[in-house]
N, C-alpha and C positions, 0 to 999 in steps of 0.2 A: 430350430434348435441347433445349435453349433458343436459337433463334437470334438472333443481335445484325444491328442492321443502323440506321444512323444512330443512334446512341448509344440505342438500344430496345429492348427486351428481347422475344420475342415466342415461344411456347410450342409452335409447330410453323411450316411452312410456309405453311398458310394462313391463318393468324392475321395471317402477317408482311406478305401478298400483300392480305390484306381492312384489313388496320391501314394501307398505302398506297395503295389504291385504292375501300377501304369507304365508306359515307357514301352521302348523297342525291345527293351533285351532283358528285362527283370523276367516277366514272365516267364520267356526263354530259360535263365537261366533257375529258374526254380523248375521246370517240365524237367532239366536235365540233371537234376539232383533228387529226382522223387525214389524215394527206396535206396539211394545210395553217397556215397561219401566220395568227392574226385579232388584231387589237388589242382590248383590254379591251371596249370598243363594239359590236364585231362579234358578243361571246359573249355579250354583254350581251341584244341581237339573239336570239339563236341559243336562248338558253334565257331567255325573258323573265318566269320563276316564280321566278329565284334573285332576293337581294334582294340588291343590291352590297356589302354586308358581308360576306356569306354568301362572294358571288364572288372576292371580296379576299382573304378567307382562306382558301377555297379553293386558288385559284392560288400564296397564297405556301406553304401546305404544299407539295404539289405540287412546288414549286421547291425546297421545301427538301431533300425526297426525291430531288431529282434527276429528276424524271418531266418537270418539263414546264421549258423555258427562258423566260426572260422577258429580253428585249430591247428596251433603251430607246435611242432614236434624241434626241440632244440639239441636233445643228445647227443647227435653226432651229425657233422657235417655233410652234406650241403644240406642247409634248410628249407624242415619239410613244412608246406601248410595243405591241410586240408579243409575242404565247407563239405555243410551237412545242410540239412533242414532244422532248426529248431521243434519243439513241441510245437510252438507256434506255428511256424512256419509250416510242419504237419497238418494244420488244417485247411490251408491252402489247399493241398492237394487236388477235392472234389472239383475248385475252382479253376485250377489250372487245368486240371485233365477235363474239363468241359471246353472248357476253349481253345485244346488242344480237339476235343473231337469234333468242334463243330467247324475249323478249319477241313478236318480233313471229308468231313461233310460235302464245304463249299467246295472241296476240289474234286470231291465223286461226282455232284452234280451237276457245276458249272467248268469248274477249269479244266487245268494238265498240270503233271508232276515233270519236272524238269528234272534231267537224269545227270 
């Protein structure tokens, strides 16, 4: 069965689930938006290994899936933009914050944390 989902064609469930949240840095940057709203700078901050290309195009998939919102404040100068989570993107959460614990799992049990 083939499911569609923003004009994409995608060959089960979790093809459709890794095709919008797959990747190096998507994850990432939705783990560092959970519960809170940060402007392009703050996440910039938060994950300082993306390269603002990378994060640009990041966040505009992201929006373009509906996962995450970006809101631009124009009132008064310099221009602000903020991202959030969507409702949508709110249900991520469970998913992310699982594969955020089960990293830090594989680093109780096997690894080291680099300081």
């Amino acid at each position: 069965m083939i499911h569609k989902y923003n004009g994409k064609e995608y060959p089960c469930c979790a093809s459709l689930t890794m095709g919008i949240i797959g990747g190096k840095w998507k994850t990432v940057i939705l783990f560092h938006l959970i519960g809170k709203t940060l402007r392009y700078n703050e996440l910039r901050k938060e994950i300082p290994t993306v390269t603002e290309r990378t994060l640009s195009l990041q966040l505009k998939t992201l929006e373009e899936d509906g996962i995450v919102k970006r809101k631009v404040y124009t009132s008064k100068p310099p221009l602000k933009v903020e991202y959030s989570l969507t409702d949508l993107g709110k249900t991520l959460i469970p998913v992310v914050q699982s594969i955020a614990d089960w990293g830090v799992f594989v680093v109780e049990e096997q690894g080291e944390i680099a300081v």
